[in-house]
TIPADREN-183913 format. One record per atom (N, C-alpha, C): residue number from 0; residue in three letters; chain; atom name; y, x, z. Coordinates in Angstrom, 3 decimals, padded with zeros to 6 digits. Each point is the difference from the previous one (the first is absolute). Layout:
<pts>
- seq,type,mol,atom,y,x,z
- NUM,ALA,A,CA,Y,X,Z
...
</pts>
This chain:
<pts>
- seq,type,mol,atom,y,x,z
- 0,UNK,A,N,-010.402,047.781,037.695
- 0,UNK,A,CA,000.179,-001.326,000.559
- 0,UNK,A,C,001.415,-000.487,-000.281
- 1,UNK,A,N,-000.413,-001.402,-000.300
- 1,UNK,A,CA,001.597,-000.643,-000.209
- 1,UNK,A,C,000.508,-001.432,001.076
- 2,UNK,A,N,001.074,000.081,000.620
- 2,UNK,A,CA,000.165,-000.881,001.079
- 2,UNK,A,C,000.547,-001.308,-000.693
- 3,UNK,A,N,-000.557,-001.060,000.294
- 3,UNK,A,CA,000.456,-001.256,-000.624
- 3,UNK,A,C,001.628,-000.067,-000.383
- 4,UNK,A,N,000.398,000.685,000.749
- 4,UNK,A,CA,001.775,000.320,-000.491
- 4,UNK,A,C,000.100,000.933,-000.627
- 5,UNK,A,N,-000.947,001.173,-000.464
- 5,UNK,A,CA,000.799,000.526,-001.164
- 5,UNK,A,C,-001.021,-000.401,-001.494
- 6,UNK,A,N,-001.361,-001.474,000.182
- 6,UNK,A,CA,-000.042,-000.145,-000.700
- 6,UNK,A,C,000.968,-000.835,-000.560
- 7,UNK,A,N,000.395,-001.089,000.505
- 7,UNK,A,CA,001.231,-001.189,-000.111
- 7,UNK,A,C,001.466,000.705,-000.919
- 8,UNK,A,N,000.276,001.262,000.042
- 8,UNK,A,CA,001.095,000.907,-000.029
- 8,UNK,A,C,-000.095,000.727,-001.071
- 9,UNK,A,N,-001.543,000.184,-000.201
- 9,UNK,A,CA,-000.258,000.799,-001.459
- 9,UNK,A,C,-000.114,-001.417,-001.046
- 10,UNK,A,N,-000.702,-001.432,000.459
- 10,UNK,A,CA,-000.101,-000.593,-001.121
- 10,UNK,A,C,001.211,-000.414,-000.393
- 11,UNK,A,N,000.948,-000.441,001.136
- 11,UNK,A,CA,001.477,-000.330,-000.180
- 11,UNK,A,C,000.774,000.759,-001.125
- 12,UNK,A,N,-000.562,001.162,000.196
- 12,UNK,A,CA,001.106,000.932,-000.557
- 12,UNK,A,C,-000.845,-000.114,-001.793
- 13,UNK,A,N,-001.328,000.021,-000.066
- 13,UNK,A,CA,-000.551,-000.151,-001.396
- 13,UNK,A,C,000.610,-001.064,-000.892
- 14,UNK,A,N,-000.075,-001.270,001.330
- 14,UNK,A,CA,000.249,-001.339,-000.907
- 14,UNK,A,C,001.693,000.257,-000.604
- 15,UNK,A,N,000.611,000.507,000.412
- 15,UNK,A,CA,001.474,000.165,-000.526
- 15,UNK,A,C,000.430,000.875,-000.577
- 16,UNK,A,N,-001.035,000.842,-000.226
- 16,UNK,A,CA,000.333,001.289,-000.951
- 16,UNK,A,C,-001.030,-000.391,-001.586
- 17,UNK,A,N,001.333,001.087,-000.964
- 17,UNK,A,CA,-000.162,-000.632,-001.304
- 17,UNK,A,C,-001.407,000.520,-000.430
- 18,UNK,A,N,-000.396,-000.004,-001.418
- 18,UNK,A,CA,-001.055,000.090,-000.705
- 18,UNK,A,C,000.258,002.165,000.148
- 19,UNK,A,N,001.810,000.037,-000.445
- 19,UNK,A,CA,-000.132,001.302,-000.447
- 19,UNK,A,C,-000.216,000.470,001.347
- 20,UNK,A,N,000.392,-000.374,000.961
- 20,UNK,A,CA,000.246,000.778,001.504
- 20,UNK,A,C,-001.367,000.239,000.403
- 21,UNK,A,N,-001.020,-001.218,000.000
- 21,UNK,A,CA,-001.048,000.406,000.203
- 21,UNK,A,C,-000.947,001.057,-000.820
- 22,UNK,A,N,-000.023,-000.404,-001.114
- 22,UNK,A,CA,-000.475,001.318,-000.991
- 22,UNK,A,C,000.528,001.346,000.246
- 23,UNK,A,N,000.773,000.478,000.614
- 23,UNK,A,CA,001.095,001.131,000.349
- 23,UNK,A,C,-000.860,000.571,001.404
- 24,UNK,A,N,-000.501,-000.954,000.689
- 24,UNK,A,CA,-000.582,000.295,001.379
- 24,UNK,A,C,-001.063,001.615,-000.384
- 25,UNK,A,N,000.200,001.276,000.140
- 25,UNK,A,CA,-001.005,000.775,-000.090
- 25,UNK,A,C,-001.653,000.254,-000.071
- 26,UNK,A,N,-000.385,-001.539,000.816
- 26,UNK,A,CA,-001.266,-000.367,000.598
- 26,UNK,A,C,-000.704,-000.843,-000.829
- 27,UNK,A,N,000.796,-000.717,-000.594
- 27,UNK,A,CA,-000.185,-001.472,-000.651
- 27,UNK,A,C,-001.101,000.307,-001.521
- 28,UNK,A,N,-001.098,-000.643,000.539
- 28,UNK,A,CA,-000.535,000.139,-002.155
- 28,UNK,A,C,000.589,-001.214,-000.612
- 29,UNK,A,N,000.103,000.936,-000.696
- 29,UNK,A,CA,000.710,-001.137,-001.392
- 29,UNK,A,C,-000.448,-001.645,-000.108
- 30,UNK,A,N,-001.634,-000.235,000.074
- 30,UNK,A,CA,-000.499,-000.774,000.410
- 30,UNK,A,C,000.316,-001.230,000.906
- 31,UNK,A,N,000.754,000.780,001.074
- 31,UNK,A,CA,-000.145,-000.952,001.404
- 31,UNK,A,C,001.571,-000.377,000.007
- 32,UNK,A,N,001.226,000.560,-001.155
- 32,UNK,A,CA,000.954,-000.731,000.370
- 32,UNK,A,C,000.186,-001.273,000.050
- 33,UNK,A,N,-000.142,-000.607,-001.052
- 33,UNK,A,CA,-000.139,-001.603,-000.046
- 33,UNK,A,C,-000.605,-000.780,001.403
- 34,UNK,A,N,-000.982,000.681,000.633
- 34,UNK,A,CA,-000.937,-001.050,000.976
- 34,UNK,A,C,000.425,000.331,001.574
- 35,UNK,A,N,000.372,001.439,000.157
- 35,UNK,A,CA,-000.034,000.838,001.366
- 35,UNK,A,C,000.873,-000.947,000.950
- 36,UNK,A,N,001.277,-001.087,-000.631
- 36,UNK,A,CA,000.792,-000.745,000.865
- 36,UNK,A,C,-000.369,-001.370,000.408
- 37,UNK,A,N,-001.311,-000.556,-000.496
- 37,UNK,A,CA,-000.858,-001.325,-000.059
- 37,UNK,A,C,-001.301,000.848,000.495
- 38,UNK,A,N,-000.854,001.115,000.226
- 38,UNK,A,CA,-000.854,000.793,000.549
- 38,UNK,A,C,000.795,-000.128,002.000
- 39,UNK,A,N,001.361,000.709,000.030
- 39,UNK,A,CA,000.076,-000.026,000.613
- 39,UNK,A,C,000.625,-000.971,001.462
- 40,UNK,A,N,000.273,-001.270,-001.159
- 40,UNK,A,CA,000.004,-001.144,000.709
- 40,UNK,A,C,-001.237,-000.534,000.490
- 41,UNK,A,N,-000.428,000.036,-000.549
- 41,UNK,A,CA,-001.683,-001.032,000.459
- 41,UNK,A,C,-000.102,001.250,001.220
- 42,UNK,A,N,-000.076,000.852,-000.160
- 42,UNK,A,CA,-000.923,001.213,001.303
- 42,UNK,A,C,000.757,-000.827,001.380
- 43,UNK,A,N,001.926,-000.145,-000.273
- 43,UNK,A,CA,000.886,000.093,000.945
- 43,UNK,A,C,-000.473,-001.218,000.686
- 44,UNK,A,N,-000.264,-001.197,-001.143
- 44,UNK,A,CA,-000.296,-001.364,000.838
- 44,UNK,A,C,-001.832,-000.294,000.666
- 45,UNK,A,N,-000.743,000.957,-000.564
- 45,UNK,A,CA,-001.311,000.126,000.478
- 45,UNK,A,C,000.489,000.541,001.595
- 46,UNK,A,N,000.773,000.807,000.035
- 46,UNK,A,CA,000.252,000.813,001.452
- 46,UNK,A,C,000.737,-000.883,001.045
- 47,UNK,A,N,000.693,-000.627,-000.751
- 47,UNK,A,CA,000.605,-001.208,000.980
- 47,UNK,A,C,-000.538,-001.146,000.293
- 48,UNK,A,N,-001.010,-000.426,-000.844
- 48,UNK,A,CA,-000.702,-001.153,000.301
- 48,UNK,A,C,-001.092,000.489,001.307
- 49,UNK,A,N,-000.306,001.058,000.133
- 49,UNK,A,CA,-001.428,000.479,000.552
- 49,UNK,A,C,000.576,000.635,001.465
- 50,UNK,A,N,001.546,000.219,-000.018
- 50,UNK,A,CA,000.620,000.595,000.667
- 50,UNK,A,C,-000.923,001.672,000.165
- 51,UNK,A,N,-000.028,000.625,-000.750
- 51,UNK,A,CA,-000.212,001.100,-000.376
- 51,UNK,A,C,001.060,001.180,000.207
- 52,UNK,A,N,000.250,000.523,001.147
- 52,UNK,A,CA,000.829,001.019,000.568
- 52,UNK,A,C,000.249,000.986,-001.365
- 53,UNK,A,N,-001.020,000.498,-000.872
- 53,UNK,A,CA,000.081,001.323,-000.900
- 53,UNK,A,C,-001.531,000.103,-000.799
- 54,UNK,A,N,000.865,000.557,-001.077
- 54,UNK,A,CA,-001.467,000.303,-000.980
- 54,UNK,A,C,-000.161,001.239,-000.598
- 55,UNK,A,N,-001.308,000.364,000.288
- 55,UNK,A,CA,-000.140,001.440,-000.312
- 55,UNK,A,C,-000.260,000.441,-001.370
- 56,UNK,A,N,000.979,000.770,-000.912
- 56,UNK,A,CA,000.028,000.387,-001.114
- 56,UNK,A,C,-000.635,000.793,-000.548
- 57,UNK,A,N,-000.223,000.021,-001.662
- 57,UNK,A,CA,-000.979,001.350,000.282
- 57,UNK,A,C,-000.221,000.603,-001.518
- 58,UNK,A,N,000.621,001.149,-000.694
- 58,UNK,A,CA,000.306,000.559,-001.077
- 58,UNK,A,C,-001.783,-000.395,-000.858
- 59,UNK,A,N,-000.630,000.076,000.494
- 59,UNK,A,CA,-001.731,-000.382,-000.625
- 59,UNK,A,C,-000.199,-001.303,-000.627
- 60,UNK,A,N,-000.668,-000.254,-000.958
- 60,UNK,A,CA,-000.297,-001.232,-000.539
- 60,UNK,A,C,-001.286,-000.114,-000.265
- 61,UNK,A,N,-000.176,-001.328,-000.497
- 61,UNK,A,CA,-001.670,-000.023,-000.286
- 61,UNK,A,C,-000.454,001.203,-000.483
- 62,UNK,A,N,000.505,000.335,-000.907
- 62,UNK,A,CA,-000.756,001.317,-001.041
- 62,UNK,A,C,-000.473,000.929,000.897
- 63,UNK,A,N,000.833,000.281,001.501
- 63,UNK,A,CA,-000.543,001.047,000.623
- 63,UNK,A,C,-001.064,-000.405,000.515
- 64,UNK,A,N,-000.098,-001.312,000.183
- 64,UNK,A,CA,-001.111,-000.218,000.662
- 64,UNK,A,C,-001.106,-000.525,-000.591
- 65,UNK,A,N,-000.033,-000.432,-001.139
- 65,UNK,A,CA,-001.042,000.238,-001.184
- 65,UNK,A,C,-000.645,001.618,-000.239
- 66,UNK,A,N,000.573,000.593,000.462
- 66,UNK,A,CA,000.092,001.648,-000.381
- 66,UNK,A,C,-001.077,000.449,000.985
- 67,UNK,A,N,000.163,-000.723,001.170
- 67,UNK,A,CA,000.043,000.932,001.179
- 67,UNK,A,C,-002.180,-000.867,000.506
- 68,UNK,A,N,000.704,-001.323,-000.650
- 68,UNK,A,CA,-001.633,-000.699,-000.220
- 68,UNK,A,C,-001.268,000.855,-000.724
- 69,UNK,A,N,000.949,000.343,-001.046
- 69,UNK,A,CA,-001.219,000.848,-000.978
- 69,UNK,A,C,-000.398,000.846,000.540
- 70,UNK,A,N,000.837,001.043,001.090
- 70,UNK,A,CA,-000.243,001.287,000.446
- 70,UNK,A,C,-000.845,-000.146,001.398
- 71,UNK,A,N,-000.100,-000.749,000.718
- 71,UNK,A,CA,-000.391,-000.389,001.461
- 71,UNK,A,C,-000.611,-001.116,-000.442
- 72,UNK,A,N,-001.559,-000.251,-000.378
- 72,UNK,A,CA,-000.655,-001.243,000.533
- 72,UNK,A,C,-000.032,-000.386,000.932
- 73,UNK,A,N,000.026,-001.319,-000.490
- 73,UNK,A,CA,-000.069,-000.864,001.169
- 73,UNK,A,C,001.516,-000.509,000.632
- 74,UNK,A,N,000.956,000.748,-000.389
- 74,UNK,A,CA,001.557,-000.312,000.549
- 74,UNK,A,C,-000.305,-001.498,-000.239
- 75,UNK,A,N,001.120,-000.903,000.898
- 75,UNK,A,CA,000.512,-000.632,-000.392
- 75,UNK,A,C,000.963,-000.473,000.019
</pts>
């Protein structure tokens, strides 16, 4: 879980950090440097418009759950 203040704090800190700084992040795919600081604006202002206390994060993506469809009928 992430509290509307340390989402505000992580995008803050994306939008002002460089191309190399972000690519450097351990976590980061190569992929998502360019977008992760405009990704994580829209989330920050979805949370403030809705007044949304926190949003729950979560290392899984579709694929797992495409995965997890095939294996368990009927999931949805």
């Amino acid at each position: 879980r992430l509290s509307a203040a340390q989402v505000r704090e992580i995008t803050e800190r994306l939008l002002r950090s460089t191309h190399a700084e972000r690519a450097a992040i351990p976590v980061m795919h190569p992929g998502r440097v360019d977008v992760i600081g405009a990704g994580a604006l829209i989330l920050h202002v979805i949370m403030e418009r809705l007044g949304l206390p926190e949003v729950v994060v979560s290392e899984h993506d579709i694929l797992d759950g495409i995965a997890y469809s095939l294996v368990e009928p009927g999931a949805q």
